[in-house]
N, C-alpha and C positions, 0 to 999 in steps of 0.2 A: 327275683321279683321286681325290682328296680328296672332292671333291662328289660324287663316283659311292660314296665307301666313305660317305660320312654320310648321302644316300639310301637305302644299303640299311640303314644302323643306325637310321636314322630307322622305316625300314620294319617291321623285326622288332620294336619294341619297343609302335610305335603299331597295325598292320594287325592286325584281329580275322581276317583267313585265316592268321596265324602263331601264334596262341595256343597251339596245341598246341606248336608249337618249344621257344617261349617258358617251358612249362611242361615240357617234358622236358628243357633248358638247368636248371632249376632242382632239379630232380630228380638229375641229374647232380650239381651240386654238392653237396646234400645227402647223396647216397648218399659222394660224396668223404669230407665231415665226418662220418659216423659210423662209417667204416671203420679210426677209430681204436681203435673199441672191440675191435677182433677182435684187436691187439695187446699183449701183456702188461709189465710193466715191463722186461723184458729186448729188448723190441721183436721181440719174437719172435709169429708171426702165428699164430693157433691159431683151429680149429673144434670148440671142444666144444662140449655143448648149454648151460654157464653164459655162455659168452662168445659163442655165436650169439645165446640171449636177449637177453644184455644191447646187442649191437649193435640187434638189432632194436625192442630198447624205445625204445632211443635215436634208433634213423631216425622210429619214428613218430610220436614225442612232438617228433623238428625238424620233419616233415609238418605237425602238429597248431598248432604254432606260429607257422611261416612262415604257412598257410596262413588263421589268424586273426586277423595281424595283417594280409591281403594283403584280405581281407573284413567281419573285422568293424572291428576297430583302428582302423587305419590312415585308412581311409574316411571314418567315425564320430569320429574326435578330432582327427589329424594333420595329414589334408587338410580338415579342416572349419576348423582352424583352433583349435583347444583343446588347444593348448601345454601347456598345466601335466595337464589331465588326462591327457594322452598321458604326460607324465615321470612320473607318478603310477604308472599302467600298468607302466610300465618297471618302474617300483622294487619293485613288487609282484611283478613277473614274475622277476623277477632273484633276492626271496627263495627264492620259489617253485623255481627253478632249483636252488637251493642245496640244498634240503632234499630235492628230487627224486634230483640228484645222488648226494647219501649214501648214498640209499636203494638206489640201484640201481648203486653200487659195487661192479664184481668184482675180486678179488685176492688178497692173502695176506691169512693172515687174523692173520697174528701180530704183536703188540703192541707190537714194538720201535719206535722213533725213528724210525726209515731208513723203514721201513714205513709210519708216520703220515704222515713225509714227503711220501712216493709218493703215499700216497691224500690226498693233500690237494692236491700235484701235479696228479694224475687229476682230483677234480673242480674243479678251475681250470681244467684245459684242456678240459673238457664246458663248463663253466658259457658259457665264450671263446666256442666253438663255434655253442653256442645264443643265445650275443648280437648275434655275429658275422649269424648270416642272419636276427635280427629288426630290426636296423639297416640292412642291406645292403638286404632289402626296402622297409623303409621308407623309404633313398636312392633305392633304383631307383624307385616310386611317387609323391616328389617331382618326381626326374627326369621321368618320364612325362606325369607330370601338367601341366608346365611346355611340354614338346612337344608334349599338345594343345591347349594354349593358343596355343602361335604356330602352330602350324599354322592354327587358330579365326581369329586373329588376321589369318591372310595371305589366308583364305577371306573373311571378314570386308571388308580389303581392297578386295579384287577385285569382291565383291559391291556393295559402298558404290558401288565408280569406277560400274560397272556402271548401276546404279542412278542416280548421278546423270546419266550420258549419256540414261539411257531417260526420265529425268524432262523435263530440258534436251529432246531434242525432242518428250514432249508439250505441254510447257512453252510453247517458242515456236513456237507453231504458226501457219504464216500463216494458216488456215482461219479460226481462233479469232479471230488478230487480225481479220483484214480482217472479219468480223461483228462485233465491237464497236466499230473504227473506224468502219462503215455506220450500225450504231445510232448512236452519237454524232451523224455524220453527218445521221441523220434528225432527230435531237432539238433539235439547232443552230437546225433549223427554227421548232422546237414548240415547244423547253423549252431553254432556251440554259442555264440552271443546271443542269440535269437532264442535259444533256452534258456541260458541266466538270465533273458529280462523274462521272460514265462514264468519265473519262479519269484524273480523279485516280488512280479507284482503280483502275484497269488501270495504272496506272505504279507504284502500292503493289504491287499481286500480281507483277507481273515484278520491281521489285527485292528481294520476299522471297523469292522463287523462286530466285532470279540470287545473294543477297548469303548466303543460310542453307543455299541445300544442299550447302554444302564443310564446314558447323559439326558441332563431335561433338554437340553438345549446343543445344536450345532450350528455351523455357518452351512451357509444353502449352497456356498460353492463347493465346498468341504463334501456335503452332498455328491452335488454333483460331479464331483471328480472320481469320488467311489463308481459312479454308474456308468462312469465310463470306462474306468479298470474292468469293470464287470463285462462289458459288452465289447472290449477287448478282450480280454482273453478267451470269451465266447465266440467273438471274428477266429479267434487264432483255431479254437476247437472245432468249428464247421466251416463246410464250403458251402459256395454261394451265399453268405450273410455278409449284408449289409448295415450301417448301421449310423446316425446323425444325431446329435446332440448341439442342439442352436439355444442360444442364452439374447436375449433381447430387454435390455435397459441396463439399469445398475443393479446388480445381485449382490454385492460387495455390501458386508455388514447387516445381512438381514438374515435372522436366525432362526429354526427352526425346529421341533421336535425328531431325535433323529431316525435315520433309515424310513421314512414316510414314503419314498417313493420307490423305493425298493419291490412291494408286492406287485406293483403294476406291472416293472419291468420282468420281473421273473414271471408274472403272467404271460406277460407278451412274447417271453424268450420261449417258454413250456409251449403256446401254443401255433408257432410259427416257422417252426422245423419241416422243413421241404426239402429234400434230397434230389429231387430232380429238377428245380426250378430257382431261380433266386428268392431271395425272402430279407426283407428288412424291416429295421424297426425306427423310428423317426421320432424323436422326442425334443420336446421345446419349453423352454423357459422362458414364460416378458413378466416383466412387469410394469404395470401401468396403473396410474388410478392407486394409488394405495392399494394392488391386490396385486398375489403371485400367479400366474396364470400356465400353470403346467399342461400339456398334452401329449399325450404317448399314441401312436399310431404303430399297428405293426400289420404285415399279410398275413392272408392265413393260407395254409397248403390248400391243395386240392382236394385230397383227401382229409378229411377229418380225421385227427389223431384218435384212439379211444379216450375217454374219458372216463379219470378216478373218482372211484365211491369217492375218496374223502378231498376232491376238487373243491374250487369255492373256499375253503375254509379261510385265504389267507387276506381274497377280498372281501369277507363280510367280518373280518377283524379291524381291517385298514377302515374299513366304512363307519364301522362301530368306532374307532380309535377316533376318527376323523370327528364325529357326530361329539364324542364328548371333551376333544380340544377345542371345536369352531362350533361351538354352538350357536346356530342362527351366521356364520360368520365365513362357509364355505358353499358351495356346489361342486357336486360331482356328477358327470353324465356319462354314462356308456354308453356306444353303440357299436352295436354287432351284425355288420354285415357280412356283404357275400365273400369280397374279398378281401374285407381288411376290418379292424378290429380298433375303435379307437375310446379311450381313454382322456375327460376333459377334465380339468380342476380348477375349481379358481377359488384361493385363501385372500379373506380380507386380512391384512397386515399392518394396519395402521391402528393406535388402543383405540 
Protein backbone atom coordinates (compact mmCIF):
# COMPACT_ATOMS: atom_id res chain seq x y z
CA UNK A 1 0.00 0.00 0.00
CA UNK A 2 2.73 2.42 0.84
CA UNK A 3 4.37 1.91 -2.64
CA UNK A 4 1.10 2.27 -4.36
CA UNK A 5 0.57 5.83 -2.29
CA UNK A 6 4.37 6.91 -3.22
CA UNK A 7 3.71 5.90 -6.88
CA UNK A 8 0.93 8.05 -7.15
CA UNK A 9 2.75 11.01 -5.26
CA UNK A 10 5.61 10.29 -7.27
CA UNK A 11 3.20 10.64 -10.07
CA UNK A 12 1.42 13.94 -9.55
CA UNK A 13 4.36 15.90 -8.67
CA UNK A 14 6.80 14.59 -11.73
CA UNK A 15 3.84 13.50 -14.99
CA UNK A 16 3.52 16.62 -17.22
CA UNK A 17 -0.35 15.08 -17.88
CA UNK A 18 -0.88 16.37 -14.19
CA UNK A 19 0.30 19.87 -14.52
CA UNK A 20 -2.80 21.30 -14.48
CA UNK A 21 -3.81 19.43 -11.02
CA UNK A 22 -0.64 20.42 -9.94
CA UNK A 23 -1.37 24.01 -10.56
CA UNK A 24 -5.00 24.15 -9.35
CA UNK A 25 -3.65 22.33 -5.97
CA UNK A 26 -1.60 25.52 -5.86
CA UNK A 27 -4.19 27.91 -6.59
CA UNK A 28 -6.18 26.34 -3.98
CA UNK A 29 -3.82 27.26 -1.47
CA UNK A 30 -3.16 30.42 -2.34
CA UNK A 31 -6.74 31.55 -2.60
CA UNK A 32 -6.82 29.75 1.16
CA UNK A 33 -3.82 32.54 2.13
CA UNK A 34 -5.45 35.43 1.14
CA UNK A 35 -8.90 34.92 2.40
CA UNK A 36 -7.56 36.54 5.32
CA UNK A 37 -7.85 39.58 4.08
CA UNK A 38 -11.71 39.61 3.82
CA UNK A 39 -11.44 39.44 7.70
CA UNK A 40 -11.46 42.37 9.89
CA UNK A 41 -9.69 42.80 13.29
CA UNK A 42 -12.81 41.52 15.03
CA UNK A 43 -12.52 38.29 12.63
CA UNK A 44 -15.42 39.18 11.50
CA UNK A 45 -15.85 38.36 7.45
CA UNK A 46 -16.81 41.34 5.32
CA UNK A 47 -17.48 42.02 1.46
CA UNK A 48 -17.08 45.72 0.88
CA UNK A 49 -15.39 47.04 -2.19
CA UNK A 50 -12.04 48.28 0.33
CA UNK A 51 -11.80 44.80 1.62
CA UNK A 52 -12.70 42.83 -1.80
CA UNK A 53 -9.79 45.09 -3.29
CA UNK A 54 -7.69 44.60 -0.84
CA UNK A 55 -8.07 40.74 -0.78
CA UNK A 56 -7.80 40.71 -4.50
CA UNK A 57 -4.61 42.77 -4.56
CA UNK A 58 -3.21 40.45 -2.24
CA UNK A 59 -4.23 37.09 -4.19
CA UNK A 60 -2.55 38.57 -7.30
CA UNK A 61 0.64 39.97 -6.06
CA UNK A 62 0.97 35.86 -4.13
CA UNK A 63 0.10 34.63 -8.01
CA UNK A 64 2.76 37.20 -9.18
CA UNK A 65 5.31 35.86 -6.67
CA UNK A 66 4.76 32.25 -6.47
CA UNK A 67 4.61 32.15 -9.94
CA UNK A 68 8.24 34.12 -10.39
CA UNK A 69 9.87 32.36 -8.20
CA UNK A 70 8.42 28.96 -9.85
CA UNK A 71 10.00 30.32 -13.35
CA UNK A 72 12.19 32.77 -13.15
CA UNK A 73 13.96 32.59 -9.51
CA UNK A 74 14.00 29.62 -8.47
CA UNK A 75 15.40 28.00 -11.84
CA UNK A 76 17.88 30.70 -12.65
CA UNK A 77 19.61 30.94 -8.98
CA UNK A 78 18.27 28.00 -6.54
CA UNK A 79 18.32 25.11 -8.76
CA UNK A 80 21.31 26.50 -10.61
CA UNK A 81 23.00 26.26 -7.67
CA UNK A 82 23.67 30.29 -6.51
CA UNK A 83 22.98 30.13 -3.00
CA UNK A 84 23.97 33.58 -1.94
CA UNK A 85 22.13 35.18 -4.94
CA UNK A 86 19.08 33.41 -4.28
CA UNK A 87 19.28 34.75 -0.24
CA UNK A 88 19.96 37.94 -1.85
CA UNK A 89 16.61 37.64 -3.74
CA UNK A 90 14.91 36.86 -0.49
CA UNK A 91 15.98 39.67 1.40
CA UNK A 92 15.12 42.10 -1.13
CA UNK A 93 11.86 40.38 -1.58
CA UNK A 94 10.95 40.38 1.99
CA UNK A 95 11.64 44.39 2.03
CA UNK A 96 9.72 44.73 -0.77
CA UNK A 97 6.92 42.70 1.01
CA UNK A 98 6.97 45.05 3.79
CA UNK A 99 6.62 48.24 2.32
CA UNK A 100 3.91 46.72 -0.11
CA UNK A 101 2.13 45.51 2.85
CA UNK A 102 1.76 49.15 4.47
CA UNK A 103 0.56 50.22 1.57
CA UNK A 104 -2.15 48.24 0.91
CA UNK A 105 -3.38 47.95 4.73
CA UNK A 106 -7.15 48.03 5.30
CA UNK A 107 -8.50 48.96 8.62
CA UNK A 108 -9.05 51.51 11.33
CA UNK A 109 -7.77 54.33 10.58
CA UNK A 110 -7.33 55.68 14.18
CA UNK A 111 -4.15 56.37 15.92
CA UNK A 112 -4.25 54.80 19.01
CA UNK A 113 -1.72 52.06 20.36
CA UNK A 114 -4.19 49.06 20.13
CA UNK A 115 -4.51 50.05 16.54
CA UNK A 116 -0.88 50.34 15.64
CA UNK A 117 -0.70 47.17 17.26
CA UNK A 118 -3.15 45.47 15.05
CA UNK A 119 -1.87 46.97 11.87
CA UNK A 120 1.47 45.83 12.47
CA UNK A 121 -0.08 42.40 13.54
CA UNK A 122 -1.81 42.52 9.91
CA UNK A 123 1.25 43.09 8.16
CA UNK A 124 3.25 40.31 9.97
CA UNK A 125 0.85 37.93 9.09
CA UNK A 126 0.69 39.07 5.10
CA UNK A 127 4.35 39.51 5.09
CA UNK A 128 4.12 35.30 6.89
CA UNK A 129 1.85 34.47 4.18
CA UNK A 130 3.79 35.72 1.30
CA UNK A 131 7.09 34.04 2.63
CA UNK A 132 5.30 31.14 3.52
CA UNK A 133 4.39 30.06 -0.45
CA UNK A 134 7.82 31.59 -1.73
CA UNK A 135 9.66 28.96 0.36
CA UNK A 136 7.09 26.24 0.09
CA UNK A 137 7.68 26.46 -3.65
CA UNK A 138 10.99 26.63 -3.66
CA UNK A 139 10.97 23.28 -1.15
CA UNK A 140 8.45 21.83 -3.42
CA UNK A 141 10.94 22.56 -6.64
CA UNK A 142 13.93 21.15 -4.72
CA UNK A 143 11.85 18.28 -4.00
CA UNK A 144 10.89 17.73 -7.54
CA UNK A 145 13.91 18.41 -8.87
CA UNK A 146 15.60 15.50 -6.67
CA UNK A 147 12.76 12.90 -7.98
CA UNK A 148 13.69 13.55 -11.43
CA UNK A 149 16.93 12.90 -10.80
CA UNK A 150 16.40 9.40 -9.30
CA UNK A 151 13.92 8.69 -11.44
CA UNK A 152 17.13 9.77 -14.41
CA UNK A 153 19.01 7.87 -12.30
CA UNK A 154 16.87 4.46 -12.32
CA UNK A 155 16.20 4.97 -16.23
CA UNK A 156 19.96 5.53 -16.45
CA UNK A 157 20.33 2.20 -14.75
CA UNK A 158 18.37 0.13 -16.70
CA UNK A 159 19.59 1.70 -19.80
CA UNK A 160 23.46 1.13 -18.77
CA UNK A 161 22.51 -2.98 -17.76
CA UNK A 162 20.82 -2.78 -21.04
CA UNK A 163 23.44 -1.66 -22.84
CA UNK A 164 26.11 -3.66 -21.53
CA UNK A 165 24.11 -6.93 -22.30
CA UNK A 166 23.80 -5.57 -26.12
CA UNK A 167 27.29 -4.73 -26.23
CA UNK A 168 28.58 -8.23 -24.48
CA UNK A 169 26.88 -9.99 -27.40
CA UNK A 170 28.08 -7.95 -30.06
CA UNK A 171 31.14 -8.20 -28.33
CA UNK A 172 31.68 -11.88 -28.27
CA UNK A 173 30.77 -12.81 -31.24
CA UNK A 174 31.67 -16.17 -32.52
CA UNK A 175 31.36 -15.03 -36.22
CA UNK A 176 33.94 -12.22 -35.45
CA UNK A 177 35.97 -14.52 -33.47
CA UNK A 178 36.22 -17.51 -35.70
CA UNK A 179 37.40 -14.79 -38.65
CA UNK A 180 40.19 -13.53 -36.73
CA UNK A 181 41.15 -16.77 -35.28
CA UNK A 182 41.23 -18.10 -39.43
CA UNK A 183 43.27 -15.02 -40.24
CA UNK A 184 45.73 -15.62 -37.61
CA UNK A 185 45.41 -19.08 -38.55
CA UNK A 186 46.38 -18.27 -42.14
CA UNK A 187 49.13 -15.83 -41.12
CA UNK A 188 51.02 -18.67 -38.83
CA UNK A 189 51.60 -19.84 -42.32
CA UNK A 190 52.95 -16.46 -43.90
CA UNK A 191 53.84 -14.23 -41.17
CA UNK A 192 54.14 -16.04 -37.77
CA UNK A 193 54.77 -12.41 -36.15
CA UNK A 194 51.92 -11.01 -37.93
CA UNK A 195 49.82 -13.69 -36.04
CA UNK A 196 50.97 -13.26 -32.68
CA UNK A 197 50.29 -9.55 -32.84
CA UNK A 198 46.57 -10.75 -34.32
CA UNK A 199 46.20 -12.47 -31.32
CA UNK A 200 47.75 -10.13 -28.94
CA UNK A 201 45.49 -7.72 -29.83
CA UNK A 202 42.29 -9.72 -29.98
CA UNK A 203 42.88 -10.59 -26.27
CA UNK A 204 43.61 -6.67 -25.53
CA UNK A 205 40.00 -5.78 -27.36
CA UNK A 206 38.15 -8.61 -25.29
CA UNK A 207 39.70 -7.80 -22.01
CA UNK A 208 38.70 -3.99 -22.62
CA UNK A 209 35.59 -4.90 -23.71
CA UNK A 210 35.00 -7.58 -20.76
CA UNK A 211 37.19 -5.54 -17.86
CA UNK A 212 35.47 -1.43 -18.63
CA UNK A 213 32.02 -1.96 -19.59
CA UNK A 214 30.74 -2.20 -15.81
CA UNK A 215 33.19 1.24 -15.19
CA UNK A 216 31.25 4.79 -14.72
CA UNK A 217 34.01 6.29 -16.01
CA UNK A 218 37.16 5.89 -18.54
CA UNK A 219 39.77 8.16 -20.33
CA UNK A 220 38.59 9.21 -23.92
CA UNK A 221 42.05 8.16 -25.12
CA UNK A 222 41.69 4.75 -23.35
CA UNK A 223 38.63 4.88 -25.73
CA UNK A 224 40.01 5.50 -28.34
CA UNK A 225 42.85 3.28 -28.63
CA UNK A 226 40.24 0.34 -28.12
CA UNK A 227 38.76 1.65 -31.61
CA UNK A 228 41.46 1.55 -33.18
CA UNK A 229 42.47 -2.27 -32.02
CA UNK A 230 39.08 -2.72 -33.32
CA UNK A 231 39.41 -1.40 -36.82
CA UNK A 232 42.70 -2.91 -36.99
CA UNK A 233 42.08 -6.10 -36.79
CA UNK A 234 39.06 -5.47 -39.07
CA UNK A 235 41.82 -3.84 -41.80
CA UNK A 236 43.65 -7.23 -41.13
CA UNK A 237 40.21 -9.38 -41.67
CA UNK A 238 39.13 -7.46 -45.09
CA UNK A 239 40.50 -6.28 -48.13
CA UNK A 240 40.22 -3.08 -49.62
CA UNK A 241 39.42 -1.23 -45.91
CA UNK A 242 40.52 1.62 -45.02
CA UNK A 243 40.43 3.33 -42.23
CA UNK A 244 41.62 7.01 -39.98
CA UNK A 245 41.32 7.98 -36.68
CA UNK A 246 42.41 11.91 -36.28
CA UNK A 247 42.33 13.36 -32.53
CA UNK A 248 42.39 17.23 -32.69
CA UNK A 249 43.20 19.34 -29.24
CA UNK A 250 43.99 17.85 -25.77
CA UNK A 251 41.91 14.53 -25.13
CA UNK A 252 44.40 13.82 -22.30
CA UNK A 253 42.50 13.54 -18.87
CA UNK A 254 38.97 13.98 -19.93
CA UNK A 255 36.81 11.01 -19.02
CA UNK A 256 34.03 9.56 -20.22
CA UNK A 257 31.14 6.95 -19.71
CA UNK A 258 32.76 3.81 -21.21
CA UNK A 259 32.55 2.00 -24.74
CA UNK A 260 30.01 5.23 -26.09
CA UNK A 261 31.44 5.16 -29.29
CA UNK A 262 31.66 1.72 -29.89
CA UNK A 263 27.84 1.38 -31.52
CA UNK A 264 28.51 3.82 -34.18
CA UNK A 265 31.73 2.23 -35.18
CA UNK A 266 30.38 -1.23 -35.43
CA UNK A 267 27.52 0.53 -37.31
CA UNK A 268 29.63 1.88 -39.59
CA UNK A 269 31.91 -1.39 -39.88
CA UNK A 270 28.30 -3.73 -40.38
CA UNK A 271 27.30 -1.51 -43.09
CA UNK A 272 30.28 -0.69 -45.28
CA UNK A 273 31.51 -4.11 -46.41
CA UNK A 274 32.31 -3.91 -50.30
CA UNK A 275 34.08 -6.61 -51.80
CA UNK A 276 34.71 -5.20 -54.93
CA UNK A 277 35.54 -1.65 -54.19
CA UNK A 278 37.32 0.20 -51.39
CA UNK A 279 35.51 1.11 -48.44
CA UNK A 280 36.60 3.21 -45.51
CA UNK A 281 35.70 4.55 -42.42
CA UNK A 282 37.11 8.07 -41.05
CA UNK A 283 36.60 9.02 -37.53
CA UNK A 284 37.62 12.22 -35.56
CA UNK A 285 38.11 13.57 -32.30
CA UNK A 286 38.58 17.90 -31.29
CA UNK A 287 37.87 19.37 -28.98
CA UNK A 288 37.12 22.80 -28.53
CA UNK A 289 34.89 25.13 -26.63
CA UNK A 290 34.37 22.98 -23.59
CA UNK A 291 32.69 20.23 -25.89
CA UNK A 292 34.05 16.69 -27.41
CA UNK A 293 33.29 16.82 -30.86
CA UNK A 294 33.24 13.09 -32.40
CA UNK A 295 32.40 12.27 -36.14
CA UNK A 296 32.33 8.90 -37.69
CA UNK A 297 32.09 8.90 -41.53
CA UNK A 298 32.05 5.67 -43.45
CA UNK A 299 30.98 4.42 -47.47
CA UNK A 300 28.45 2.64 -48.23
CA UNK A 301 28.78 -0.37 -50.93
CA UNK A 302 26.84 -0.29 -53.96
CA UNK A 303 24.74 -2.74 -53.25
CA UNK A 304 22.75 -2.41 -50.14
CA UNK A 305 23.62 -5.31 -47.68
CA UNK A 306 20.16 -6.97 -46.46
CA UNK A 307 19.03 -5.66 -43.54
CA UNK A 308 18.27 -7.31 -39.96
CA UNK A 309 14.82 -7.55 -38.35
CA UNK A 310 16.52 -6.79 -35.20
CA UNK A 311 18.97 -3.70 -36.88
CA UNK A 312 18.72 -0.48 -35.16
CA UNK A 313 18.64 -1.83 -31.66
CA UNK A 314 22.08 -0.77 -30.74
CA UNK A 315 21.61 2.90 -31.97
CA UNK A 316 18.41 3.57 -30.28
CA UNK A 317 20.19 2.39 -27.03
CA UNK A 318 23.31 4.62 -27.53
CA UNK A 319 20.74 7.39 -28.30
CA UNK A 320 18.60 6.63 -25.25
CA UNK A 321 22.01 6.14 -23.07
CA UNK A 322 23.10 9.29 -24.52
CA UNK A 323 19.61 11.32 -23.84
CA UNK A 324 19.92 10.11 -20.05
CA UNK A 325 23.88 10.91 -19.41
CA UNK A 326 23.74 14.53 -21.47
CA UNK A 327 20.64 15.65 -20.80
CA UNK A 328 20.10 19.03 -22.63
CA UNK A 329 24.03 18.65 -22.82
CA UNK A 330 24.76 16.70 -26.15
CA UNK A 331 23.71 16.63 -30.07
CA UNK A 332 23.57 13.91 -32.19
CA UNK A 333 23.05 14.13 -36.06
CA UNK A 334 22.82 11.52 -38.67
CA UNK A 335 22.98 11.65 -42.14
CA UNK A 336 22.32 9.00 -44.65
CA UNK A 337 23.34 9.45 -47.95
CA UNK A 338 24.01 8.03 -51.33
CA UNK A 339 27.33 7.27 -50.74
CA UNK A 340 28.41 7.63 -47.36
CA UNK A 341 27.01 7.53 -43.96
CA UNK A 342 27.92 10.04 -41.39
CA UNK A 343 27.61 10.09 -37.74
CA UNK A 344 28.08 13.69 -35.74
CA UNK A 345 28.36 14.20 -31.76
CA UNK A 346 29.13 16.88 -29.97
CA UNK A 347 29.20 16.42 -25.72
CA UNK A 348 29.34 19.35 -23.54
CA UNK A 349 32.23 18.60 -21.15
CA UNK A 350 32.64 21.21 -18.98
CA UNK A 351 30.13 21.02 -15.24
Amino acid sequence: MNRKNNNWFELLLTSPRLRIVRHLLLQALLLALSLNELNNRDEEFILTGEYLFSWLSFYVILNILCYLNIYLFAPRLLLAGKINKYGWFILLLTLFLIVFSILTQVGDSSNDSMSTISTFADIIASLLAMMLVILSTSTMLLFMQWMHEQIRAGELKIATKQSELSLLKQQINPHFLFNMLNNANVLLKREPKEASQVLFKLEELLNYQLNNSTKEYVTLDSDINFLNDFLNLEKIRRDHFEYSITKKGDTSGIKLPPLLFIPFVENAVKHNSDSDNKSYIHITFKIANNELHFRCENSKPAVAPVKSKAGGLGLKNIQRRLTLLYPDKHLLEINNEDTKYTVILRITISN
